[in-house]
LUMTI-31867 format. One record per residue (C-alpha): z, x, y. Coordinates in steps of 0.5 Angstrom, whole numbers. Layout:
REM LUMTI-31867
[pt [Z, X, Y]]
...
REM end
This chain:
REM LUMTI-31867
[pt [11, 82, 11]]
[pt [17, 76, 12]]
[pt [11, 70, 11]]
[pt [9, 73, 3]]
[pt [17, 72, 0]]
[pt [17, 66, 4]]
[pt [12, 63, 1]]
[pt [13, 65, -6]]
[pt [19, 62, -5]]
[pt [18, 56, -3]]
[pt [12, 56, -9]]
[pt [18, 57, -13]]
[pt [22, 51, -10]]
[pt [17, 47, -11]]
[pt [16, 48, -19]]
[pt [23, 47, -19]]
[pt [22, 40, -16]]
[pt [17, 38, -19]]
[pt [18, 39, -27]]
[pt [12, 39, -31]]
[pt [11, 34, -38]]
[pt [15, 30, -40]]
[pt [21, 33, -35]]
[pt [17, 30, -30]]
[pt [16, 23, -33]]
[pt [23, 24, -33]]
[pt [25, 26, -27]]
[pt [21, 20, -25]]
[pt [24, 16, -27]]
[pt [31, 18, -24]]
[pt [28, 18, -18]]
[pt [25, 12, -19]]
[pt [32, 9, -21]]
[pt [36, 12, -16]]
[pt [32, 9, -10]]
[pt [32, 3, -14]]
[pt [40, 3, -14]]
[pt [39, 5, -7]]
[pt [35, -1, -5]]
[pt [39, -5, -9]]
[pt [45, -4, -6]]
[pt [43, -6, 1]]
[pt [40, -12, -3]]
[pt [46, -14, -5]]
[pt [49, -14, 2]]
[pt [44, -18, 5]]
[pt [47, -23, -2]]
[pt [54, -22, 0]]
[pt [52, -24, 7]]
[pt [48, -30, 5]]
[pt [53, -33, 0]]
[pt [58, -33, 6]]
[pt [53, -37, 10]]
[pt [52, -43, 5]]
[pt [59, -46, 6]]
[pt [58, -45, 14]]
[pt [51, -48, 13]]
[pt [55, -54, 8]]
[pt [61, -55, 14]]
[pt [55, -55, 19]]
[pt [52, -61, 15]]
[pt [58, -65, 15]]
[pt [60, -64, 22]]
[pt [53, -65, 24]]
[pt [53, -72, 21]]
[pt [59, -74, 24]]
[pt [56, -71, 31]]
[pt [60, -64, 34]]
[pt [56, -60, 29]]
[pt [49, -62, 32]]
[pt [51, -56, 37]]
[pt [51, -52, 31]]
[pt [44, -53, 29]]
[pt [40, -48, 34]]
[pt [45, -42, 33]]
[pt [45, -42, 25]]
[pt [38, -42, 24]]
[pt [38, -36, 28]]
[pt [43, -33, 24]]
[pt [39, -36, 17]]
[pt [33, -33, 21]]
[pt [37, -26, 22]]
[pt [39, -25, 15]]
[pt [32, -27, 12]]
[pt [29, -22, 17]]
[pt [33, -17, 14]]
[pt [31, -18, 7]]
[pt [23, -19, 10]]
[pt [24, -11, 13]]
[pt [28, -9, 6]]
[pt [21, -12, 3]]
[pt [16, -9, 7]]
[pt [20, -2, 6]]
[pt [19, -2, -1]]
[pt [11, -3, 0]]
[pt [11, -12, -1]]
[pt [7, -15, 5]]
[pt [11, -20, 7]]
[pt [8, -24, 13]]
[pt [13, -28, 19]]
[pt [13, -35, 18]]
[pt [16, -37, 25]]
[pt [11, -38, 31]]
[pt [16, -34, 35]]
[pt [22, -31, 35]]
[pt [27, -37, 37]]
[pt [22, -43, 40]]
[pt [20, -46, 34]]
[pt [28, -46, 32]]
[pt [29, -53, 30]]
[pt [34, -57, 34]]
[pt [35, -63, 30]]
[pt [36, -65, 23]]
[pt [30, -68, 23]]
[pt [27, -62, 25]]
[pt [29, -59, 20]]
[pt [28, -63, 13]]
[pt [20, -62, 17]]
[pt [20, -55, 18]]
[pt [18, -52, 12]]
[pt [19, -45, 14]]
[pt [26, -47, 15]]
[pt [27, -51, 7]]
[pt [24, -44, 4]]
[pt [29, -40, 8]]
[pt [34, -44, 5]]
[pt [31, -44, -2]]
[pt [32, -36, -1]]
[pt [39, -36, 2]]
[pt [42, -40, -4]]
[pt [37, -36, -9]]
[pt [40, -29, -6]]
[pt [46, -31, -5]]
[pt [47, -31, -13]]
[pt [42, -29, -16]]
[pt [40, -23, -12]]
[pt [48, -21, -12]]
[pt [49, -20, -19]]
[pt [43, -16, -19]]
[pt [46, -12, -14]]
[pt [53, -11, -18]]
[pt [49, -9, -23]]
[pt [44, -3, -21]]
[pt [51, -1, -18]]
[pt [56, -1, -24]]
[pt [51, 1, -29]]
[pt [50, 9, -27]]
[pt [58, 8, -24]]
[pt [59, 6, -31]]
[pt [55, 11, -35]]
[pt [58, 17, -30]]
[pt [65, 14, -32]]
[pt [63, 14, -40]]
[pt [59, 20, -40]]
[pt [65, 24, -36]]
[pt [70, 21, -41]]
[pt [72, 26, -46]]
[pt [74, 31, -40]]
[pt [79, 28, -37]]
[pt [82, 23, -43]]
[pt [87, 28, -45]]
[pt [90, 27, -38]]
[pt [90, 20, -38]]
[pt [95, 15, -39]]
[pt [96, 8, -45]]
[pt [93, 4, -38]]
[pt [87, 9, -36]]
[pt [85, 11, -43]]
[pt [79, 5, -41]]
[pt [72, 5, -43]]
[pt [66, 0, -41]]
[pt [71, -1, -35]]
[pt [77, -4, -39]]
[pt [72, -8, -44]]
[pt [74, -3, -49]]
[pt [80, 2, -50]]
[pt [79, 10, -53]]
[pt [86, 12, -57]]
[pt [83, 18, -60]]
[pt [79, 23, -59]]
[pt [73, 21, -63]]
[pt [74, 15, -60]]
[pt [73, 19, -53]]
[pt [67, 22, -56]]
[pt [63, 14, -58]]
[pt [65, 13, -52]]
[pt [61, 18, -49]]
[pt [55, 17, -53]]
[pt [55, 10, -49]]
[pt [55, 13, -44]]
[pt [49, 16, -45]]
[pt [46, 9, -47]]
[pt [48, 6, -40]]
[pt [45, 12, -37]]
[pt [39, 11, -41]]
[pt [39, 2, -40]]
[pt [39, 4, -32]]
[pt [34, 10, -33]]
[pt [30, 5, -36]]
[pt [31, -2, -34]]
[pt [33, 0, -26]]
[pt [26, -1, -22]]
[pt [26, -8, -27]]
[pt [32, -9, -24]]
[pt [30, -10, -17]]
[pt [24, -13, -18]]
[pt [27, -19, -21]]
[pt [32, -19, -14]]
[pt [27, -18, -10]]
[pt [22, -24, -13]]
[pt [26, -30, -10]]
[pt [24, -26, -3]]
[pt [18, -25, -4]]
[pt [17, -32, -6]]
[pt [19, -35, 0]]
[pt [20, -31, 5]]
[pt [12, -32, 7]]
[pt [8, -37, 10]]
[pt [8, -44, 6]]
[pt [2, -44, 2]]
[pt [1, -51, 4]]
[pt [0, -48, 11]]
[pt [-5, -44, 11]]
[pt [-11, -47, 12]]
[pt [-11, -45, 20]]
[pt [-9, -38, 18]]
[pt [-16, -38, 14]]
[pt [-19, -41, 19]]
[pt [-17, -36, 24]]
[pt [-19, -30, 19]]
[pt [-26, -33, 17]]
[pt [-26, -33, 25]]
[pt [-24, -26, 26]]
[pt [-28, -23, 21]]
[pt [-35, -27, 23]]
[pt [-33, -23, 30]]
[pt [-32, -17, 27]]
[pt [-38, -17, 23]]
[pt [-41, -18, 30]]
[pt [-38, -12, 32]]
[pt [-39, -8, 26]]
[pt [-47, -10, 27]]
[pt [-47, -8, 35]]
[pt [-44, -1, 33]]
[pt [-49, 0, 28]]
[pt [-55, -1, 32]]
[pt [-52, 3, 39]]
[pt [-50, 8, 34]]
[pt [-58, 8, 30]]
[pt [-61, 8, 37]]
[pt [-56, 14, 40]]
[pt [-59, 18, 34]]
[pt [-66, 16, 35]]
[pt [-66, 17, 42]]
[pt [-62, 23, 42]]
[pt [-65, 27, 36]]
[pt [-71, 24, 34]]
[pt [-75, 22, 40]]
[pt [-74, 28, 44]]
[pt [-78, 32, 38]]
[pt [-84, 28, 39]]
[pt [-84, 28, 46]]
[pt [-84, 35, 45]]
[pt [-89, 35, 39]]
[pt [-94, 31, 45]]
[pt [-93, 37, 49]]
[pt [-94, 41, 44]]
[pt [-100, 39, 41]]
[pt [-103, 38, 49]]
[pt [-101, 46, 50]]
[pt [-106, 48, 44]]
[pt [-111, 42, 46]]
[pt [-112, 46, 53]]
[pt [-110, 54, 49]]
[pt [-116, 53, 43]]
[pt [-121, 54, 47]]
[pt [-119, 61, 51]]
[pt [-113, 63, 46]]
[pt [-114, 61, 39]]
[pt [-109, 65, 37]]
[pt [-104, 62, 42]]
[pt [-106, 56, 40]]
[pt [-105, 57, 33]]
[pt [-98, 59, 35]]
[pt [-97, 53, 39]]
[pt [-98, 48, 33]]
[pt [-93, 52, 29]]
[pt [-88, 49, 33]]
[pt [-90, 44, 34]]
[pt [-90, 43, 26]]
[pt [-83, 46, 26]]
[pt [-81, 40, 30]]
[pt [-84, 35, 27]]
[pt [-80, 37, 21]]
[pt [-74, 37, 25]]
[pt [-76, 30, 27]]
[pt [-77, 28, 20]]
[pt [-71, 31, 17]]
[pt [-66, 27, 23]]
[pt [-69, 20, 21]]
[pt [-68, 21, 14]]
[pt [-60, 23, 16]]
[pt [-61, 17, 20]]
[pt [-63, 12, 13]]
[pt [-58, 16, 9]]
[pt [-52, 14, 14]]
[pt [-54, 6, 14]]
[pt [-55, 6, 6]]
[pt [-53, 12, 2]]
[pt [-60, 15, -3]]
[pt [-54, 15, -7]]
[pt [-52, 9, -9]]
[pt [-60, 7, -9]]
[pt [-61, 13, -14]]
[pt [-56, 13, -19]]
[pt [-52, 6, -17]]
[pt [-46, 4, -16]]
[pt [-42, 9, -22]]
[pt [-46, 15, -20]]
[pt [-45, 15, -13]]
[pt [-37, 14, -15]]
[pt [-38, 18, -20]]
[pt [-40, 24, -15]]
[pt [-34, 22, -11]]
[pt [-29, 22, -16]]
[pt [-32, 29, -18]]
[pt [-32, 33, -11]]
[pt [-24, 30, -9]]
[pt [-20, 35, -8]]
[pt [-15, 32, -12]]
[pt [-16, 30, -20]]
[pt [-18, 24, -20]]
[pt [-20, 20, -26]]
[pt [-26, 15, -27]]
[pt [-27, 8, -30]]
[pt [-32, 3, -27]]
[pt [-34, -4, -31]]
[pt [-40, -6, -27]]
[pt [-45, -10, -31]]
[pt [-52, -10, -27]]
[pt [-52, -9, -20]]
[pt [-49, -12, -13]]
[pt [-51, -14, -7]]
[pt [-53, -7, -2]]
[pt [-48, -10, 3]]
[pt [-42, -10, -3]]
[pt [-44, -4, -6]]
[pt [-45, 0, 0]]
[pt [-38, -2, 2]]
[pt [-35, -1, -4]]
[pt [-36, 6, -4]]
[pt [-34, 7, 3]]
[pt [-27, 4, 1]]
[pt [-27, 10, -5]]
[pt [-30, 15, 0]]
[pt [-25, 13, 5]]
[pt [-19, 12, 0]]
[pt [-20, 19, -3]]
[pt [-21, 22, 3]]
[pt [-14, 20, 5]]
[pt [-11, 21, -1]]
[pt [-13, 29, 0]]
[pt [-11, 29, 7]]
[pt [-4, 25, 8]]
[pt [-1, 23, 1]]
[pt [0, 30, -3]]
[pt [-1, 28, -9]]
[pt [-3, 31, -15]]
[pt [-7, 27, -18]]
[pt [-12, 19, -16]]
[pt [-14, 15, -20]]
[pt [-20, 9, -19]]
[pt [-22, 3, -22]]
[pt [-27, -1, -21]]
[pt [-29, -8, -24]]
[pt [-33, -14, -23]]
[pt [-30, -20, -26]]
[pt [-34, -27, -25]]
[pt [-37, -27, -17]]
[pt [-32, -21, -14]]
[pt [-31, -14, -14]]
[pt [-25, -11, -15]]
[pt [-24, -4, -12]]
[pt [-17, -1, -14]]
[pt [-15, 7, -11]]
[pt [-9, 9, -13]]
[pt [-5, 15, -12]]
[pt [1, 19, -14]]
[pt [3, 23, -6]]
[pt [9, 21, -2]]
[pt [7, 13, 0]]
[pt [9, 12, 7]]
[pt [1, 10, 8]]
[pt [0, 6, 16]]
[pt [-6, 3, 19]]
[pt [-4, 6, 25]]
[pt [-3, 13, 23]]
[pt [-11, 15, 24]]
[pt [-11, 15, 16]]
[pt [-17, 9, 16]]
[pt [-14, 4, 13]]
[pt [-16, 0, 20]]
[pt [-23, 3, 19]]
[pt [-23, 0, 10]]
[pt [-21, -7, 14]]
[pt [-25, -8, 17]]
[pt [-32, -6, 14]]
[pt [-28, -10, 8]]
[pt [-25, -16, 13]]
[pt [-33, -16, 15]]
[pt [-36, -19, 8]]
[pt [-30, -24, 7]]
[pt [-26, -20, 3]]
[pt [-19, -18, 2]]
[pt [-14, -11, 3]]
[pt [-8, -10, -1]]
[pt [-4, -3, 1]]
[pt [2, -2, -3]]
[pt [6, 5, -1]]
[pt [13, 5, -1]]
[pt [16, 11, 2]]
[pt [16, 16, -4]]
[pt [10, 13, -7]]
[pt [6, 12, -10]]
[pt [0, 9, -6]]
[pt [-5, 4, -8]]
[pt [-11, -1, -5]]
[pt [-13, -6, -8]]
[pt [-19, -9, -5]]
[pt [-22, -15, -7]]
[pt [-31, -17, -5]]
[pt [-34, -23, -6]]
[pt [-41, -21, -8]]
[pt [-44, -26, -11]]
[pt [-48, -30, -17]]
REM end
């Protein structure tokens, strides 16, 4: 009795929440900025922090030529590393994969100025720290001063009356309202600073995150035995992914197949010995023996299906999405640009990707639409399932995308998650596939 009016409650509260047409767009976008707003702060303190370090980084330079600051090196590049690290959890918080440059916390900190002309983590570190130090505090001080400025100018007309010469203000002091249709101009600029924060306010924090995301990664230059390692690993995990394979083929053909054909030989052995004297018990005896074989046959073909789905040998690529697409829970729109046909291999992969992705999607982001997109340009195939649920996606939450990475990893291809905390979710997954 109590769990209806609280359903219907919770119904109710949810359509408030989440508003419909154009009201939803905007809502978005309010959402949207103010966590851009939100993130921008905690942006423009790690600025405040880094423009405080540049002097000390400037005094232990002097004082190291002159030798005493020699002692300083070790305990500011950790402190340089701190506050890098900080703007490395910032990025990862809002969906930017940022991987740590450093073999280790402190062994590789550099002791010596050489050291630290020949540590190319460090030189980008503090590439970084002087770009954020400006850069990324001016952004800071805007995302914060543009909604204060419009919740000021919008109010403006309540409280002007009220005001004193020195307070009648607008634009924080740039312009001054002396009438009341002064005060009422100054609340229609209000409503367009709102409407340039609405607007420009996620804008905003991409410009002050792009130095970190520039720098704060491994040297590209440094790469290769990061690519050597990877290309090792994923040979391995092809391996593994081959000798699962199999185990599993021979688990379903000994346990399910096989046993149905060495009862069809028992069977059959039955009636060879009832024909004579029973006919008719022969006769039902066959009977069995052909339901088993029809049993047999139909796990061998669920065998094939699950090594190559019929699907995608039927109606290919598109069609096999196209069925996913269609028996998502969640709507989900389609657009494959796929001129001929890939390899098996990268075809079978690909759906696996989308049936795995909109599987997730339907249990874990909820979202109210997906979308798929599938193109090949030149030799690769480019996989990208978006979604507009709650973010937050995690390889180690059993969501699959452990399962996505390696199949992908398995054929030399690529796995980009982007899910922030709020959404929205996408994969990009790219595969070679070939000439």
């Amino acid at each position: 009795m109590v769990r209806e009016p609280m359903r219907r409650a919770k119904a109710w509260l949810d359509a408030q929440l989440r508003p419909e047409g154009e009201a939803a767009d905007l809502w978005a976008l309010l959402l949207a900025s103010l966590r851009a707003t939100g993130y921008g702060i905690v942006g423009a303190g790690f600025a405040f922090l880094a423009l405080y370090t540049i002097p000390l980084l400037l005094l232990t330079f002097v004082l190291g030529v002159l030798g005493p600051g020699r002692l300083l090196i070790r305990p500011m590049t950790r402190w340089v590393r701190t506050i890098a690290g900080l703007e490395r959890g910032r990025l990862r918080r809002l969906g930017y994969e940022v991987k740590n440059p450093y073999l280790g916390p402190y062994i590789d900190t550099p002791r010596k100025f050489r050291e630290l002309k020949a540590d190319p983590s460090v030189r980008r570190d503090l590439t970084w720290l002087v770009i954020h130090g400006t850069w990324g505090l001016i952004l800071g001080a805007l995302l914060i001063q543009l909604p204060l400025t419009a919740v000021h100018d919008v109010s403006y007309p309540l409280w002007w009356m009220f005001a004193t010469d020195s307070e009648q203000n607008l634009l924080n002091g740039m312009l001054k309202a002396e009438t009341a249709t002064a005060a009422l101009l100054g609340c229609a600029t209000g409503v367009a600073v709102f409407a340039l924060w609405i607007l420009f306010g996620t804008n905003l924090l991409d410009l002050q995150t792009r130095p970190g995301r520039a720098f704060l990664g491994p040297d590209p230059g440094m790469d290769l035995s990061e690519k050597v390692a990877r290309l090792t690993a994923t040979r391995a995990a092809a391996l593994d992914a081959h000798a699962v394979e199999l185990r599993r083929i021979e688990r379903a053909l000994h346990d399910g197949a096989q046993n149905r054909i060495v009862a069809v030989n028992v069977l059959i052995g039955a009636a060879r010995r009832e024909i004579q004297r029973d006919p008719a018990r022969a006769d039902q005896i066959l009977e069995r023996a052909q339901d088993t074989v029809e049993g047999a046959l139909a796990e061998l073909r669920a065998v094939v299906r699950s090594i190559l789905p019929p699907v995608l040998e039927d109606r290919g690529l598109a069609g096999a999405l196209s069925a996913l697409a269609s028996d998502c829970a969640v709507p989900c729109t389609l657009e494959v640009d796929v001129e001929g046909r890939c390899p098996a291999s990268v075809e079978a992969t690909a759906y696996f990707v989308v049936a795995e992705s909109l599987t997730n999607v339907a249990k874990h982001s909820r979202a109210t639409s997906a979308s798929v997109e599938v193109r090949r340009t030149g030799n690769t195939l480019n996989v990208l399932v978006a979604d507009d649920g709650r973010g937050g996606a995690d390889a180690a939450g059993g969501s699959g995308l452990a399962g996505i990475a390696r199949r992908v990893e398995a054929l030399d291809g690529t796995v980009a998650v982007h899910s922030p905390v709020g959404g929205p979710t996408e994969i990009r997954v790219e595969l070679p596939c070939g000439s």
